[in-house]
N, C-alpha and C positions, 0 to 999 in steps of 0.2 A: 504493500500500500504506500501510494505518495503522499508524505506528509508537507504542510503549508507552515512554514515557518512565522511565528508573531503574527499567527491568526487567533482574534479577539475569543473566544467563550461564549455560549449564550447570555451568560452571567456578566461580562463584562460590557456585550452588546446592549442587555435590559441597564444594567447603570448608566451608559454612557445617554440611551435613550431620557430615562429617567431627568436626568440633567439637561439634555435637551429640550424636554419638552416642560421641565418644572414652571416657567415665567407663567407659560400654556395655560397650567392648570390652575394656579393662579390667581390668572385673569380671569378667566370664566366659573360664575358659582355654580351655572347651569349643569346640572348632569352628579356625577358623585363617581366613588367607588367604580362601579360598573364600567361606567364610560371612559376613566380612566384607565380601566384594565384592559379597555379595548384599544384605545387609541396606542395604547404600549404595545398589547400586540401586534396592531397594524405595524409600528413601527420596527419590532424586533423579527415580524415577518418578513419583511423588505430588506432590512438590511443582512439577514441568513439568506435570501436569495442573490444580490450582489457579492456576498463573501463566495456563495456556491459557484460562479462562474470564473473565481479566481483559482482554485484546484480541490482534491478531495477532505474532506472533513478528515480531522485531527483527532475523530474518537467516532467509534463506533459501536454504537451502546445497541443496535438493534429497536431503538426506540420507534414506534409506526408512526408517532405524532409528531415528533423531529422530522422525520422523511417527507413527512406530508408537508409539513412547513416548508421546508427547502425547494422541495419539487414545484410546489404554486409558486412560490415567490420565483423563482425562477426562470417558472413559464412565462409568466409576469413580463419579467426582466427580458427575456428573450425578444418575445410577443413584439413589445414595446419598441424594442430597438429594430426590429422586421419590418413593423408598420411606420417607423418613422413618423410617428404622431398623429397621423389618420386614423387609428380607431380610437376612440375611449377607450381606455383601461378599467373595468367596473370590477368590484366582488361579490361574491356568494356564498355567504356563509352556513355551516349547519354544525351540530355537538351530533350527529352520527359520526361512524366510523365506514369506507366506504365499501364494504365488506355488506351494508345493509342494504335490502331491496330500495327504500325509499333515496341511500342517499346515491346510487346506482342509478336511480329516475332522475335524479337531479345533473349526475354527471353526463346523461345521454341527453338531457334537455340545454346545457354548456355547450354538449360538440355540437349540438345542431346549430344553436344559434353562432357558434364563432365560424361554421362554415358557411352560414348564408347570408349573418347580418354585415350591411357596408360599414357601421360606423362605428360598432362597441364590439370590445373582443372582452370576454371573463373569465378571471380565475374561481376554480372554486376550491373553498375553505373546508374540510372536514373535519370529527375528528375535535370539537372545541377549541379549534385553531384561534377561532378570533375570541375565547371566552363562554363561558356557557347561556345557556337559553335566555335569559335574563340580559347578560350584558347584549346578546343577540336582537331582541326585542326593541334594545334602548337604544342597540347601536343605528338599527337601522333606520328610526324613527329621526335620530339625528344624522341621519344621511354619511355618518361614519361604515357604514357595509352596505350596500346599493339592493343586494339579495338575500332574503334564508330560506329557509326550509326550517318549518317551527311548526308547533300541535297550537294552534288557537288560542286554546286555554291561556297559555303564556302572555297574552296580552288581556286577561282578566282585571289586571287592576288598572287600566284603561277604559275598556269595553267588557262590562260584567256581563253581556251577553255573546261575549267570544267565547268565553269558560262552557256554559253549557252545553254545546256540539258537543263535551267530551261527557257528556254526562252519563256516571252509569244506568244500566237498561233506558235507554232513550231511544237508539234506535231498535225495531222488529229485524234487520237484516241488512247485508251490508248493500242491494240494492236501496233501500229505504236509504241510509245515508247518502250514497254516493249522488242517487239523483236528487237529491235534493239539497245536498251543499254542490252542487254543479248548474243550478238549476234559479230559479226564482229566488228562495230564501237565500242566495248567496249572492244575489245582488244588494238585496237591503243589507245584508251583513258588510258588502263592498263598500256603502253607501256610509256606516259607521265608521269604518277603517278610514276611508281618505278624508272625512270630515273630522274625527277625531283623533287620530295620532298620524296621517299623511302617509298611510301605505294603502296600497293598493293589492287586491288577492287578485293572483294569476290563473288560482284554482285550487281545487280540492282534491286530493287521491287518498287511498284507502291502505292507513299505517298498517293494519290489522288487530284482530281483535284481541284486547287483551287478557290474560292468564295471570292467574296467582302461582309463582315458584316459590317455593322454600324448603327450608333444611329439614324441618319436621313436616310429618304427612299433616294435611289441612282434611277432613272430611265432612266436618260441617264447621258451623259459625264457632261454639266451643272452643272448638281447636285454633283457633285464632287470639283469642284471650292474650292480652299479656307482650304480643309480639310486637317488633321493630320490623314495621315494611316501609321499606326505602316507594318514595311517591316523586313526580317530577314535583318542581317548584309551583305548585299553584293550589288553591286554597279546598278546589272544590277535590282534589285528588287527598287532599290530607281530610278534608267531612267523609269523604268517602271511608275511608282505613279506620277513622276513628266511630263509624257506623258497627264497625266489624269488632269491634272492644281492642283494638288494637291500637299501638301508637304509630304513625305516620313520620317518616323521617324523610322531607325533601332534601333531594340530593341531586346535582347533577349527575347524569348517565355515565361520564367520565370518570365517573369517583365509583363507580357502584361495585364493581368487581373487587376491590382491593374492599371494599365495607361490608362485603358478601364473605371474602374470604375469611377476613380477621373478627367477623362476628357484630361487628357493629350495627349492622341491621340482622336478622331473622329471614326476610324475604324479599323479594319484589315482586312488579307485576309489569308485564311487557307483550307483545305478540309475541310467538313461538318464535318465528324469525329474525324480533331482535333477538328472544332470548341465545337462537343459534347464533349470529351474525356475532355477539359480544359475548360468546365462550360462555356463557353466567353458568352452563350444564355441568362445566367444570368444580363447580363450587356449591349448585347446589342441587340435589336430587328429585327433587317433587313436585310434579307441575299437579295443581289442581286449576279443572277446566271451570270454571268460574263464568268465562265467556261475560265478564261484568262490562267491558264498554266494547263498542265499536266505535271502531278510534279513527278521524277524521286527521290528518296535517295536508298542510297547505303550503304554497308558494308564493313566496311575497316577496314587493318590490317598493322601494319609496316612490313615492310617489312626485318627487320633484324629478329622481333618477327617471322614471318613465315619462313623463312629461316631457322630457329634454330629447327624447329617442325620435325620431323619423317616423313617419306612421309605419312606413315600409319598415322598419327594424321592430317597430311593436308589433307588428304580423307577424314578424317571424318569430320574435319570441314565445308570442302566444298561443304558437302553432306547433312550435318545440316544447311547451309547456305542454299541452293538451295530447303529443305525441308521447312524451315521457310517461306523463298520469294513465295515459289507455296501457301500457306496457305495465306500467309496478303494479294498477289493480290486478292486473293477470297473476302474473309473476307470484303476490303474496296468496291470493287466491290457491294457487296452483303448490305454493310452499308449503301451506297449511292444510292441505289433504294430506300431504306426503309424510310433515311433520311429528305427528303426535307416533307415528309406529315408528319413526326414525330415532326419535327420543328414547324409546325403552329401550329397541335391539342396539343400535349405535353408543348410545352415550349411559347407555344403563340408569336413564330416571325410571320412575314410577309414576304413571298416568295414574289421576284419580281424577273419577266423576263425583262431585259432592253432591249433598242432596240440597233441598232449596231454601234451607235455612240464612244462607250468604245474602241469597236475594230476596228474601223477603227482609230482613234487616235494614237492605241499604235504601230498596225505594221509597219506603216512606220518611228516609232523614234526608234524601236528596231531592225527592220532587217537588215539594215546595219554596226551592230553591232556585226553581226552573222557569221563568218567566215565559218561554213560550212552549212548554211540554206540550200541552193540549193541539199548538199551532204543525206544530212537528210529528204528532204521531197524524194529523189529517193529511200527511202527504203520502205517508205510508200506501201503497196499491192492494 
């Protein structure tokens, strides 16, 4: 291996950032924590992609989210310097790892647009590159990440009716969802989004449905008592766990395997195919089929970033988007038949069907929480 002599550390890169950007931060009261920790990363993404094009890395730790850093930044840097300032340089960020169906739609939704659009080429972010779901949210809203891939929910304490889409038993089937966050109801839901935080939804595809994993078998409500299930970051994912007599630990997805392993949480709850996608099989043994949401994420763009576009380059995006979403619906659809038998003979879990103690629990502490339940189950065929 060739090594690069008085090449800087990640460590040395985030300080020197750090100091760079300290006046920045400031200056501006706007934003916090979050926005901070993204704009560092922007920054320490960048400059690992310029060090990457000076020769090979000085340590090789195997890390994927190191790789992943260098490699965007890079393309980035390449990109840029190819097109000679004719395209926009936009990003896309997502806290998948690209190993998952959803964040696989999103990379096939990138190449299509950098090979049709005239005027923006994009890197995409995977992986909690730019921070997790929250700095996500906030970054994009401040027009610090142009794109994500993010579950709704995440902009609940914005728009308290972006939360509900994820809400458990809401929808009857994943047709039921899909046409109807693709559909009329996701136009007014558009309608909230760029009136109230200035993004725009490119669309809706179907994460898949979610499952209860954990360390001890789960077979009814009982057996939940007492435990740590790790929840994403939003409120109505913690009402939920705490419906189940359980305590709710929001955690980013990036953390969760290392808080699985060493015991810090008891469980989580995921599709089958993240659960495959981010190894969690390894750590822990027992899916219980719960089937408690069907789980809606989307594709968002700020809304000044899209404004700025060509009509011609918003067609194509919107066409690559809609191409991406018609494939991962597939895709997860077609994981999740395959799943549950691959799970026991492969990875040696144990399937368990509980009985309906789990859901009668939840719907009566979550429905009246639901401001348009009634509206939602009328779409239903």
């Amino acid at each position: 291996m060739n090594f690069v002599k008085n090449k800087p550390s990640i460590l040395e890169i985030e300080k020197r950032q750090c100091e760079e950007h300290d006046f920045y931060y400031k200056s501006h009261k706007k934003g916090g924590k979050m926005k901070k920790r993204l704009a560092l990363a922007l920054s320490i993404v960048m400059s690992v992609g310029l060090l990457g094009g000076c020769g090979s890395s000085a340590s090789t730790t195997g890390a994927e989210k190191e790789a992943s850093v260098a490699s965007s930044a890079a393309e980035t840097s390449a990109v840029a310097e190819g097109n000679t300032g004719k395209k926009k340089e936009l990003k896309w960020g997502s806290v998948g790892t690209q190993t998952t169906l959803r964040e696989q739609a999103m990379a096939k939704a990138i190449e299509e647009i950098n090979a049709k659009a005239e005027g923006i080429h994009i890197t995409g972010y995977y992986d909690s590159t730019l921070g997790g779901s929250q700095d996500l949210v906030e970054g994009i809203q401040e027009g610090m990440v142009d794109f994500i891939t993010e579950g709704p929910a995440q902009f609940g304490s914005w728009i308290p009716k972006a939360a509900q889409v994820e809400a458990p038993f809401l929808w009857q089937s994943v047709e039921h969802m899909t046409t109807t966050m693709n559909g009329e109801y996701l136009e007014e839901m558009d309608k909230l989004f760029t009136e109230k935080v200035g993004v725009h939804i490119l669309g809706t595809l179907y994460y898949g449905t979610r499952q209860l994993t954990t360390k001890k078998p789960v077979k009814t409500l009982a057996d939940l008592k007492g435990m740590k299930v790790r929840v994403p970051e939003t409120d109505l994912y913690v009402k939920m766990v705490q419906s189940w007599g359980a305590a709710a630990t929001p955690m980013n997805i990036n953390e969760l395997y290392m808080a699985l392993q060493t015991g810090t949480v008891d469980g989580q709850e995921n599709p089958l195919p993240t659960f495959e996608a981010q190894k969690f099989y390894e750590v822990v043994k027992n899916i219980t089929l719960t089937n408690h949401i069907i789980c809606p994420s989307m594709m968002f763009v700020n809304l000044d970033t899209w404004n700025s576009l060509s009509k011609k380059d918003q067609e194509v995006v919107q066409a690559a988007v809609k191409n991406a979403i018609d494939w991962e619906d597939q895709a997860v659809l077609d994981a999740e038949k395959e799943l549950q038998e691959k799970m026991a003979k492969e990875y040696g879990c144990t399937v368990i069907t509980p009985d309906d103690s789990i859901r009668e629990a939840t719907i009566p502490a979550i429905k009246p929480l639901i401001e348009d339940w009634d509206k939602i189950q009328s779409y239903a065929k």
